[in-house]
TORLUM-310831 format. One record per residue (C-alpha): residue in one letter; x, z, y; residue number from 1. Coordinates in steps of 0.001 Angstrom, whole numbers. Each point is the difference from the previous one (the first is absolute). Last residue first. Example, Ala and Ser with C-alpha at 12.3 -4.5 7.8 and 13.67 -1.06 7.14 Angstrom:
residues 2
+----+---------+---------+---------+-----+
: aa :      xx :      zz :      yy :   i :
+----+---------+---------+---------+-----+
:  S :   13670 :    7140 :   -1060 :   2 :
:  A :   -1370 :     660 :   -3440 :   1 :
+----+---------+---------+---------+-----+
***
This chain:
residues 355
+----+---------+---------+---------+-----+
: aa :      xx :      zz :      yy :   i :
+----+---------+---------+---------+-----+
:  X :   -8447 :    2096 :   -5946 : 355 :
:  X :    1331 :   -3059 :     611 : 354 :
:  X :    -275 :   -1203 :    3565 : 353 :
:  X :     139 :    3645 :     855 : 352 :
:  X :    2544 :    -435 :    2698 : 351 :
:  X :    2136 :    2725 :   -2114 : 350 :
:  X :    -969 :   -1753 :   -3546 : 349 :
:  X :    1354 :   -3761 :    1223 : 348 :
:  X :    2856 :    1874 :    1285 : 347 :
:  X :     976 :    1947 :   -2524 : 346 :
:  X :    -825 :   -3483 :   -2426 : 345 :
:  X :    2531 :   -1854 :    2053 : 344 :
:  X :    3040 :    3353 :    -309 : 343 :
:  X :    -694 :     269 :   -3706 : 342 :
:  X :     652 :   -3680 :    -253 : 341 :
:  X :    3400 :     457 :    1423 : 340 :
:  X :     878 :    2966 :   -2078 : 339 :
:  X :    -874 :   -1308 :   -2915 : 338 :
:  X :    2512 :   -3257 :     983 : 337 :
:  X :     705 :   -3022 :    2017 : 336 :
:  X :    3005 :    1332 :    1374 : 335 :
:  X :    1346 :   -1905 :    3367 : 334 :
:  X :    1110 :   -3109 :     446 : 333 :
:  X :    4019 :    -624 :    1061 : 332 :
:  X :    1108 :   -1518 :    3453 : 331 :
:  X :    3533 :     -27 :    -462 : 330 :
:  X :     713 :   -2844 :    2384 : 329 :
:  X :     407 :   -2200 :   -2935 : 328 :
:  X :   -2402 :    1543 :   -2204 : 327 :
:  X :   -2399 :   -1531 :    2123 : 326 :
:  X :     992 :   -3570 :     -59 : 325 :
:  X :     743 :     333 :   -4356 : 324 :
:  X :   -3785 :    1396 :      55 : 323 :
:  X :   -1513 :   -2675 :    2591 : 322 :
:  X :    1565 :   -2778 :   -2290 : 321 :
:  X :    -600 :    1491 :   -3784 : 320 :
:  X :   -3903 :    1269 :     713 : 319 :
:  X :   -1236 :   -1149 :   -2840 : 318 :
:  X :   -3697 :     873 :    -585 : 317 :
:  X :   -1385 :     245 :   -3111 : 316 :
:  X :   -3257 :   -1679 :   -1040 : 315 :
:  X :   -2587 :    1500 :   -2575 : 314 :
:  X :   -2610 :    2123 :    1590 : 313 :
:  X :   -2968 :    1259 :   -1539 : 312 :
:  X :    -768 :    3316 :    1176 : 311 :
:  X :     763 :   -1819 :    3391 : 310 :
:  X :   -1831 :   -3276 :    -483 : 309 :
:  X :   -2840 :    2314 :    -800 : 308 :
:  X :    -522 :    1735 :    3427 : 307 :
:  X :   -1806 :   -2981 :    2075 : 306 :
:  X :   -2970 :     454 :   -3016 : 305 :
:  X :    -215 :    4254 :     118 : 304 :
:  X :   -1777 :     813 :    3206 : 303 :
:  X :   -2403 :   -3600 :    -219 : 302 :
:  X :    -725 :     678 :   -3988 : 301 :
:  X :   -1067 :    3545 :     773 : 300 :
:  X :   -2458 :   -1006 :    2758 : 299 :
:  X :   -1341 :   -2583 :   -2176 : 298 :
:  X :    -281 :    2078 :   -3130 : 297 :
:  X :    2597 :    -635 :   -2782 : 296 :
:  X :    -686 :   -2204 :   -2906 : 295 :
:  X :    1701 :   -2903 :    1698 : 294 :
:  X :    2952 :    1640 :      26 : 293 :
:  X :     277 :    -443 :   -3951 : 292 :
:  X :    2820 :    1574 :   -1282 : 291 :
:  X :    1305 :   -1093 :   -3272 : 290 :
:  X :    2585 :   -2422 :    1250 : 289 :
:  X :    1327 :    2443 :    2415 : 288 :
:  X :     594 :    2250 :   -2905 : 287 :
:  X :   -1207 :    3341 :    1062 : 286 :
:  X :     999 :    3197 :    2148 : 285 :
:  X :   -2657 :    2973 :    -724 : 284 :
:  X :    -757 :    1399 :    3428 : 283 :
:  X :    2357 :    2852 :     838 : 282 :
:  X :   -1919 :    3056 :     105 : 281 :
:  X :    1128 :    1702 :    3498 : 280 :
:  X :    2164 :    2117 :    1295 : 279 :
:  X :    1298 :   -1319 :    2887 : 278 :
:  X :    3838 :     753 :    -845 : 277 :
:  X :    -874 :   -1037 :   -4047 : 276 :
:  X :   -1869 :   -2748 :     900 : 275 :
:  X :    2476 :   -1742 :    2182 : 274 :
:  X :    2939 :     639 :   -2617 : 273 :
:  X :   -1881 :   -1628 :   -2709 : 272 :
:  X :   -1027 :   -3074 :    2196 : 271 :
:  X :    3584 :    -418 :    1433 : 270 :
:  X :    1818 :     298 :   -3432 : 269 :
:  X :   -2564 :   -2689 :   -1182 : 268 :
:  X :     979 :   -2157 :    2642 : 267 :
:  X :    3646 :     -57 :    -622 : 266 :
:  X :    1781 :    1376 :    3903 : 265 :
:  X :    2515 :   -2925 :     937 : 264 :
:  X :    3470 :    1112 :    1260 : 263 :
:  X :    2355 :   -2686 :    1498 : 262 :
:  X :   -2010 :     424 :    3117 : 261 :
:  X :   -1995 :   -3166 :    1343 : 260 :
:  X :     416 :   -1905 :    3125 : 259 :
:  X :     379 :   -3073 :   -1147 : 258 :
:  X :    1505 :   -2248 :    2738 : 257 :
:  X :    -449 :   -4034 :     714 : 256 :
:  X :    2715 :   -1339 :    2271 : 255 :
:  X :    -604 :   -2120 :    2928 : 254 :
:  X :    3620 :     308 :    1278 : 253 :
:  X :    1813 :    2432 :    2473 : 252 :
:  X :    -204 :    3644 :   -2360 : 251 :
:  X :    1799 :    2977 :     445 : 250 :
:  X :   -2056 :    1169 :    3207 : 249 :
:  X :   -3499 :    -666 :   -1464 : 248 :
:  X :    1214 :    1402 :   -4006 : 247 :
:  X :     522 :    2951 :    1942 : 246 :
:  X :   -3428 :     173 :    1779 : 245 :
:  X :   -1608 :    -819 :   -3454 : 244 :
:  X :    1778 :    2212 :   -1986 : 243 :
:  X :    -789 :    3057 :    2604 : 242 :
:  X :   -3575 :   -1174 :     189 : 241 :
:  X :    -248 :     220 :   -3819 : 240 :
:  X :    1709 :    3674 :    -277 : 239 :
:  X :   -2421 :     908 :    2788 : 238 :
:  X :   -2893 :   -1284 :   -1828 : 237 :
:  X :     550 :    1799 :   -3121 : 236 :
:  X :     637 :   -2526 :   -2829 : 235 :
:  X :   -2217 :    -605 :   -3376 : 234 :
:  X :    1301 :   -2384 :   -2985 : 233 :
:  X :   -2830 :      25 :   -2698 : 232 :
:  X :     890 :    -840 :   -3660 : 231 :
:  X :   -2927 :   -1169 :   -2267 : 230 :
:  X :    1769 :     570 :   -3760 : 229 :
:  X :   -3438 :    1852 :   -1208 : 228 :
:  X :   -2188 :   -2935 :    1702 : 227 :
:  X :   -3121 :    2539 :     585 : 226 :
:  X :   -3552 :   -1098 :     432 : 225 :
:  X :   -2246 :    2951 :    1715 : 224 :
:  X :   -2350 :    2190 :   -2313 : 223 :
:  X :   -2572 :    3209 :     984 : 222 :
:  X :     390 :    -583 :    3495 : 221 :
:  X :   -2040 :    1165 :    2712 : 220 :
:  X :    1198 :    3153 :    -282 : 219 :
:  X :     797 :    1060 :    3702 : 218 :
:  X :    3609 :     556 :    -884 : 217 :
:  X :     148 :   -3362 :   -1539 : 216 :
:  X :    -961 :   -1750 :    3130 : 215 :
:  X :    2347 :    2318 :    2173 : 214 :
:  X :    2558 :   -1381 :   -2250 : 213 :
:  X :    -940 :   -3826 :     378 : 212 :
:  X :     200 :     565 :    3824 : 211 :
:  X :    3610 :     914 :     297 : 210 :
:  X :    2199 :   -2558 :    -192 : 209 :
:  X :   -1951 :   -2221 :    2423 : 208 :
:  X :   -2642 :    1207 :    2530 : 207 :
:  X :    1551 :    3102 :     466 : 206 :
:  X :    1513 :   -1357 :    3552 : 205 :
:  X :    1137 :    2586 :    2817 : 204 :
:  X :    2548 :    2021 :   -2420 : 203 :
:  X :    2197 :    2543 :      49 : 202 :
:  X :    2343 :     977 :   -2831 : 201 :
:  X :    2356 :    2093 :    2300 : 200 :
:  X :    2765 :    -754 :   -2185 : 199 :
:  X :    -165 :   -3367 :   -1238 : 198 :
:  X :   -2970 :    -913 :    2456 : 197 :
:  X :   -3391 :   -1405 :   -1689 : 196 :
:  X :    -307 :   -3158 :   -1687 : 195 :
:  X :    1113 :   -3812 :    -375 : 194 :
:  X :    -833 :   -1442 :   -3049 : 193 :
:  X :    3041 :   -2531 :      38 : 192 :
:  X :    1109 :   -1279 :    3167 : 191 :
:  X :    1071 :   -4230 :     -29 : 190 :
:  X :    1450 :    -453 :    3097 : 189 :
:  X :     622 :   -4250 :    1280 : 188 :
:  X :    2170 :   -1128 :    2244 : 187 :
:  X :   -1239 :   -2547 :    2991 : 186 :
:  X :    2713 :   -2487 :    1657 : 185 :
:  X :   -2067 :   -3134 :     592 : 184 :
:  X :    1988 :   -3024 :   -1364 : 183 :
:  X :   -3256 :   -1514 :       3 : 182 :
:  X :     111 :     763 :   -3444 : 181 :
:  X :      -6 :    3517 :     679 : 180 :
:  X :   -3278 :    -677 :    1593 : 179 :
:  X :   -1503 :   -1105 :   -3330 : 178 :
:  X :    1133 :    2233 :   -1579 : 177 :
:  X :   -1820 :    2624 :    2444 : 176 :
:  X :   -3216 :   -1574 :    -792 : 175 :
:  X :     353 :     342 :   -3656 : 174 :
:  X :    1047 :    3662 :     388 : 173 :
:  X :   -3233 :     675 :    2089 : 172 :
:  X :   -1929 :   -1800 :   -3339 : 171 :
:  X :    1663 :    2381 :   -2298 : 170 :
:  X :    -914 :    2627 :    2539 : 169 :
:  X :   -3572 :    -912 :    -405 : 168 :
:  X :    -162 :      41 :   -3557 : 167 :
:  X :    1555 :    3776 :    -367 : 166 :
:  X :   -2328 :    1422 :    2596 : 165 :
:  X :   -3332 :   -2148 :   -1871 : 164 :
:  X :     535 :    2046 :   -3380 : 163 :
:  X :    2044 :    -476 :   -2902 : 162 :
:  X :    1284 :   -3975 :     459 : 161 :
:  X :     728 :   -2512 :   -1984 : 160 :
:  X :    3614 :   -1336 :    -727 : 159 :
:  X :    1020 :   -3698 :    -128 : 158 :
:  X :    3439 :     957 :     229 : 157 :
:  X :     344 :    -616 :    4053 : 156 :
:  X :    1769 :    2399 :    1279 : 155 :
:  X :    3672 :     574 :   -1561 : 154 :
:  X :    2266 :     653 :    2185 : 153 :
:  X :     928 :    3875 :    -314 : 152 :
:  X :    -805 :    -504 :   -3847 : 151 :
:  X :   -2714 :     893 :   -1759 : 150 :
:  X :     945 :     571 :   -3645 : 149 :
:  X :   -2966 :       0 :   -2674 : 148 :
:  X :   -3737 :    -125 :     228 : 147 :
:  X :   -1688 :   -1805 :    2890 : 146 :
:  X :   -3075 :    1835 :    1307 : 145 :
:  X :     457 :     347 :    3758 : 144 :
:  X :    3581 :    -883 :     194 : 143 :
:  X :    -835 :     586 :    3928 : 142 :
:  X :      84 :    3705 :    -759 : 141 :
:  X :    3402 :    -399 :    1672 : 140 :
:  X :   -1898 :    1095 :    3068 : 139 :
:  X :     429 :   -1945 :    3726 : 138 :
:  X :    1807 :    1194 :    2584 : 137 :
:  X :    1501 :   -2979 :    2470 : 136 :
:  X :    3089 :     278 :    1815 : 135 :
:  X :     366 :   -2732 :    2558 : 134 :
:  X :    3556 :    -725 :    1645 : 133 :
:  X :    1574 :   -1261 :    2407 : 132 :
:  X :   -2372 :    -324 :    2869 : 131 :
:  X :    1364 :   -1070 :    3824 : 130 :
:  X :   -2467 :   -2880 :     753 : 129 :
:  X :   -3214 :    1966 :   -1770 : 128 :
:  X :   -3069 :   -2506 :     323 : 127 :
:  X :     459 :    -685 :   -3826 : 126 :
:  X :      68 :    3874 :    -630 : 125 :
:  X :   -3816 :     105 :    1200 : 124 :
:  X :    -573 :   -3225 :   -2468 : 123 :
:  X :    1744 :    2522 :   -2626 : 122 :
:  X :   -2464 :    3092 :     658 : 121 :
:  X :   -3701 :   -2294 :     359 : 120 :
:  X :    1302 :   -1009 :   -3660 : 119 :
:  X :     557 :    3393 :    -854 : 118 :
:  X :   -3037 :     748 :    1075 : 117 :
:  X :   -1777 :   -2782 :   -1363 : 116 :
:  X :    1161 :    1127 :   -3034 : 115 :
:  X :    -465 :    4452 :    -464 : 114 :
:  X :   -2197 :     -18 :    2473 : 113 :
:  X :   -2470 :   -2570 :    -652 : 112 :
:  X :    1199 :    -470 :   -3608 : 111 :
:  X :   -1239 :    3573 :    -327 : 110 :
:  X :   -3718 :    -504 :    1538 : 109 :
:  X :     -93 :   -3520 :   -2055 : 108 :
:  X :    1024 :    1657 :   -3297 : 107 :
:  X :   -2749 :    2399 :      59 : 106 :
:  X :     869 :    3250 :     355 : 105 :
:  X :     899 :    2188 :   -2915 : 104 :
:  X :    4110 :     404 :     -82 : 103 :
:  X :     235 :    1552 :    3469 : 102 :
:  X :    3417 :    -690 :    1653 : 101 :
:  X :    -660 :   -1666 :    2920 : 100 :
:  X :    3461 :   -1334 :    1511 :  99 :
:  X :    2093 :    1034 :    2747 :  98 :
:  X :    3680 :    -173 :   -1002 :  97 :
:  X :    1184 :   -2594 :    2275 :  96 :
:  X :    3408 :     613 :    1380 :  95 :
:  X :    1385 :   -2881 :    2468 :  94 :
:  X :    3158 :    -267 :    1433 :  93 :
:  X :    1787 :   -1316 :    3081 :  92 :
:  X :   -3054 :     351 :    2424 :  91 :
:  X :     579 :    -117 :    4003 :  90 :
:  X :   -1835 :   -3178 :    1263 :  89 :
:  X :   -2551 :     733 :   -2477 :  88 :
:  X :    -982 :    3224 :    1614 :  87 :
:  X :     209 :   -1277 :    3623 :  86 :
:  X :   -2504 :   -2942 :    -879 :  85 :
:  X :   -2376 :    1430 :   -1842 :  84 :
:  X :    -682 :    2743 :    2118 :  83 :
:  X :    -579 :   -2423 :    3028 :  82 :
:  X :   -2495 :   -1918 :   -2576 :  81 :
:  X :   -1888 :    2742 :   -1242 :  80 :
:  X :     361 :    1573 :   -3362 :  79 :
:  X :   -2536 :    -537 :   -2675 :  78 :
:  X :    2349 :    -256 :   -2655 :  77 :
:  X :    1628 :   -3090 :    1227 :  76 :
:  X :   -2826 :   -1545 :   -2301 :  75 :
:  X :   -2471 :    2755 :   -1220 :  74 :
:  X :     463 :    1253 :   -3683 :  73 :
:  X :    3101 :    2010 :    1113 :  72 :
:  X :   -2164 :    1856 :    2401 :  71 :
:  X :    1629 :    1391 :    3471 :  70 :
:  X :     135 :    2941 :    2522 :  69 :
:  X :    3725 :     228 :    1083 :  68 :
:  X :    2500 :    3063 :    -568 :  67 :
:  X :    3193 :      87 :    1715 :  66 :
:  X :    2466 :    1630 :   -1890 :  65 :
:  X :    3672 :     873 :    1440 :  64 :
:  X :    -877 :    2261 :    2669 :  63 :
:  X :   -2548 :    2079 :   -2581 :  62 :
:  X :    3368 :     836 :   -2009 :  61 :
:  X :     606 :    3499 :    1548 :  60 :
:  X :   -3585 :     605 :    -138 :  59 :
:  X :    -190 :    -661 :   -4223 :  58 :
:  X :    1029 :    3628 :    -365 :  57 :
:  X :    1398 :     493 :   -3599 :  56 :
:  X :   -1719 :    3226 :   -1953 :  55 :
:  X :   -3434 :   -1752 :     172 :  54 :
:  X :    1322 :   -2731 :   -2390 :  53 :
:  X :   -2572 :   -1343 :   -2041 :  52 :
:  X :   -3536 :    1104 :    2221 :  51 :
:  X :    1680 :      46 :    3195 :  50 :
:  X :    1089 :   -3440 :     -41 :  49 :
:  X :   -3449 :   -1054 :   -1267 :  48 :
:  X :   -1482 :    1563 :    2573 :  47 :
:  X :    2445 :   -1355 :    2365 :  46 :
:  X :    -579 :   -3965 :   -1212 :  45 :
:  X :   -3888 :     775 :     300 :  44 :
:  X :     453 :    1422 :    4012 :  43 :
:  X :    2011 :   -3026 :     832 :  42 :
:  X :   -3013 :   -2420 :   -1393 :  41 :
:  X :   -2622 :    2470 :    1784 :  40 :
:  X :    2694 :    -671 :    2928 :  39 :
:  X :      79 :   -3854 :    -287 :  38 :
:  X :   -3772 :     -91 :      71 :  37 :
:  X :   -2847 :      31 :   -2597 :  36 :
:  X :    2444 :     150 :   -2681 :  35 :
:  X :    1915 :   -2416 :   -2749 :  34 :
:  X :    3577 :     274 :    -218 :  33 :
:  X :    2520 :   -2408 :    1108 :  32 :
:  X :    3586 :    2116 :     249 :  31 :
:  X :    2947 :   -1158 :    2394 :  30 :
:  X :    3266 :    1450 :    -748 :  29 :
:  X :    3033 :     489 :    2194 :  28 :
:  X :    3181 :     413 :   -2560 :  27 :
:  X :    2787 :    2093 :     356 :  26 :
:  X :    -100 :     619 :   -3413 :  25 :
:  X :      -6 :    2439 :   -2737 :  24 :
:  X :   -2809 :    2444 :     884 :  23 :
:  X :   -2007 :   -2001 :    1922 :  22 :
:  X :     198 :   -3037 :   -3149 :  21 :
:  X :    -546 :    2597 :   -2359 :  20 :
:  X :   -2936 :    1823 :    1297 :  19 :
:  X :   -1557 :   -3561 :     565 :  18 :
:  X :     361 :    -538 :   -3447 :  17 :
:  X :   -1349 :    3269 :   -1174 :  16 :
:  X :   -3383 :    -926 :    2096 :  15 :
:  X :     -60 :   -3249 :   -1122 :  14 :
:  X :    -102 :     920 :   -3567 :  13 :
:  X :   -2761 :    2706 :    -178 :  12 :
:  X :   -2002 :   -2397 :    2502 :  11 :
:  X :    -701 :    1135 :    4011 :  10 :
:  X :    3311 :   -2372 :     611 :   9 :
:  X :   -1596 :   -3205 :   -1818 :   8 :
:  X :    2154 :   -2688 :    2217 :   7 :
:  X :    2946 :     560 :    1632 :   6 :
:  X :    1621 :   -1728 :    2765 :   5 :
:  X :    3401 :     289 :     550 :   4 :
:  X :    2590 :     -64 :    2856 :   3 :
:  X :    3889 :      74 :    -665 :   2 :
:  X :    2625 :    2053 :    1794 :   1 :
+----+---------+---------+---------+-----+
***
């Protein structure tokens, strides 16, 4: 029996990877999630529960999770001392998946959280006697803008950077490089554009995929820039936490991990196939080198700017060593298909996020 503390389990992620390491481990599991109190923290981590898998009871695993009020962007989280000092007593592994996720704050509010709080995370594993390992989640839209193959190690390719989310967990990655030089066992997972459920195609975050096609529903669009050979590699967040908490066990070094599906979904496929289940008029899709964002209105320029890197997006992700890991134990990703994106855009239009 191993204990755990998880970061981020009120996110899309966390919440699927604490499902999977209840559901296929012994494990005891601390969680740090922000709240008033510990039990307005307990009471989030339920909700959530409830909200993705209402037809599992989380009661029967409430003996093995002890929730504690706490702030990854504090030092020690926030926790007090006696707290402190029991918990990291009793830690073998680490899972930080919090992270802010919003691509239009200003880079100091998302380096905040998405840097310092990592960096708040590792000095917390430092104090750790028993830890083993550190799993870190980070995006493999750390290629920011770089063009061609991206490989599993690759980082720094003197890439720029989409939006402040993508620059900011660049910079995370830098910091946990430099722990793993310390001989500082952290591995590295690399998610693609993580969305709703496979099956059940529910989602807590629409900040992401699915923004630039409740943009275009609303019309405020007539032309976006299109890269016609863009190719955009999507994964349900419970197929991505089950990669991740697989790739956890198999795993003993500090490894870096794409976790991408084989599939990719071309961009213009995407755009045709969103406006054709919403119903709208697609907005006419232009050379990127003839569209000028600058003649856009203010408010139209700051929904559509941190969304071109994806309608233009030239690296490919190679996934070779978490692929040949997971195919090992017969893990094997899902369809990314019709039916698939039917299932996203259901949702989206049954919420009414997109109407």
């Amino acid at each position: 029996m191993q204990t755990i503390l998880l970061t981020g389990a009120t996110g899309l992620l966390g919440i699927h990877l604490l499902k999977e390491i209840l559901t296929n481990s012994d494990s005891y599991v601390h969680l740090i999630v922000r709240g008033k109190d510990d039990d307005q923290a307990r009471a989030r981590v339920i909700a959530n529960w409830e909200q993705f898998f209402g037809e599992v009871d989380i009661y029967p695993f409430l003996n093995r999770i002890n929730v504690v009020k706490g702030d990854q962007t504090l030092v020690d989280f926030g926790i007090d001392a006696q707290s402190l000092k029991l918990i990291t007593k009793s830690i073998d592994e680490i899972f930080h998946s919090a992270a802010l996720t919003e691509f239009r704050e200003p880079l100091e509010v998302v380096r905040n959280v998405n840097v310092i709080g990592t960096g708040n995370v590792l000095c917390f594993a430092e104090k750790c006697s028993k830890l083993k390992k550190v799993h870190y989640i980070s995006t493999a839209f750390v290629a920011g803008d770089y063009k061609g193959g991206f490989y599993e190690n690759d980082l720094e390719r003197k890439q720029g950077f989409n939006n402040t989310y993508e620059q900011s967990k660049y910079e995370a990655e830098l910091l946990v490089r430099r722990y793993q030089k310390l001989n500082f066992n952290v591995i590295v997972y690399r998610p693609g554009i993580v969305v709703g459920q496979y099956g059940n195609r529910l989602t807590n975050n629409f900040r992401m995929f699915y923004q630039p096609f409740r943009s275009m529903a609303q019309g405020l669009f007539d032309a976006i820039p299109i890269y016609p050979h863009t190719i955009l590699n999507l994964i349900a967040c419970d197929t991505a936490a089950k990669a991740i908490f697989l790739l956890s066990v198999l795993t003993k070094q500090h490894d870096v991990f794409h976790i991408v599906s084989p599939q990719s979904v071309p961009i213009m496929h995407l755009m045709r196939f969103a406006g054709q289940f919403f119903k709208y008029k697609e907005p006419e899709y232009l050379d990127p080198n003839k569209f000028d964002i600058n003649g856009l209105t203010p408010v139209r320029r700051k929904i559509l700017e941190p969304y071109v890197g994806y309608f233009t997006f030239k690296a490919i992700f190679d996934c070779t060593s978490a692929y040949n890991q997971l195919i090992s134990r017969g893990f094997k990703y899902p369809e990314i298909n019709d039916d698939f994106l039917s299932r996203q855009f259901n949702y989206c239009r049954e919420c009414g996020y997109i109407k």
